[in-house]
N, C-alpha and C positions, 0 to 999 in steps of 0.2 A: 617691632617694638613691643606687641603685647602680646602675653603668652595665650591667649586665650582668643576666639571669635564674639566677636561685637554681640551677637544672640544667644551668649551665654551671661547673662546676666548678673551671674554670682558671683562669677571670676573676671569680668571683662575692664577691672579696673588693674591686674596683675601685670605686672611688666616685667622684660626682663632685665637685670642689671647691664647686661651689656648685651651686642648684637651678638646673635652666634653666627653668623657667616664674615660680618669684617671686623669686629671684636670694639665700636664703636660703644664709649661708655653710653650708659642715658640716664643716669642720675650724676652728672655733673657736679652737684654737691650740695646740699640739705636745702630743701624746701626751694630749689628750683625751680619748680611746678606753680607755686603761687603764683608766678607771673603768667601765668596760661590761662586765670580768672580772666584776665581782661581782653583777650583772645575771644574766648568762649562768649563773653559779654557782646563781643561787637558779631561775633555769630549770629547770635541770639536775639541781638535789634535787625540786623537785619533781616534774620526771618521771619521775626514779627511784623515789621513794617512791608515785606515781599505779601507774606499772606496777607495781611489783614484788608491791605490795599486792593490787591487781586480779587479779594470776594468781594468788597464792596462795591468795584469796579464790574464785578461779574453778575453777580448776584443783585442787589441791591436788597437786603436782608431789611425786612421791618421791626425785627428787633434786636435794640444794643447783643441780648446776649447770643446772637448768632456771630454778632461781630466778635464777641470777645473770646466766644470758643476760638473762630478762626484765628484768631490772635496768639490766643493761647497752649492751646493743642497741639499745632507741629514742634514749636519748641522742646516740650515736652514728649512728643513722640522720638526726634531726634538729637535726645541727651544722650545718649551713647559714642554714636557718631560724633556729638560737638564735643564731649570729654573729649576723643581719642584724636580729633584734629585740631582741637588747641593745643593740645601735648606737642604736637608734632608739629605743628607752625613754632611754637615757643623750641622747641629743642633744635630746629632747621634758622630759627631768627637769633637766638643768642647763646646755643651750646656748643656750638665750636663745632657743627659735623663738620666733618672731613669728607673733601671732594674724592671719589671714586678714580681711583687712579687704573688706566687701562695701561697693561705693556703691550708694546709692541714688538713684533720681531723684525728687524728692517736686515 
């Protein structure tokens, strides 16, 4: 889907128009994408709530802002990642891909 690797920073929001191996569009049609906000949203509670939980359950930290880093911080480390799989959840949940057709030779 994207022309580019996740730890290239500059370009890892580029995509391409269509697949080059099955010729699957991925811009279906203007501002698609916004529905992958709420995708990304529910990423993003959930891994707030996985870590924040976890350390406090592990840890037991005496100050708020150990909690709040924990909270804070993987989501933020893994913005890259949640852009590029809300994309792909939204474009697999309401873009029309098309199932992978095998031939067979009988």
């Amino acid at each position: 889907m994207f022309k580019y690797s996740t730890l290239n920073l500059g370009n890892m929001l580029k995509m391409h128009n269509r697949c080059p191996h099955c010729g699957q569009d991925f811009m279906p049609e203007p501002g698609f994408y916004f529905g992958a906000m709420y995708f990304s949203y529910a990423i993003n509670v959930a891994l707030m709530v996985t870590f924040g939980v976890t350390y406090e359950v592990l840890v037991s930290p005496e100050s708020v802002w150990e909690t709040l880093a924990s909270v804070f911080v993987p989501p933020v480390l893994l913005a890259p990642w949640n852009f590029r799989i809300s994309r792909a959840i939204m474009l697999y949940a309401f873009g029309g891909v098309k199932k992978r057709q095998e031939h067979y030779n009988s």
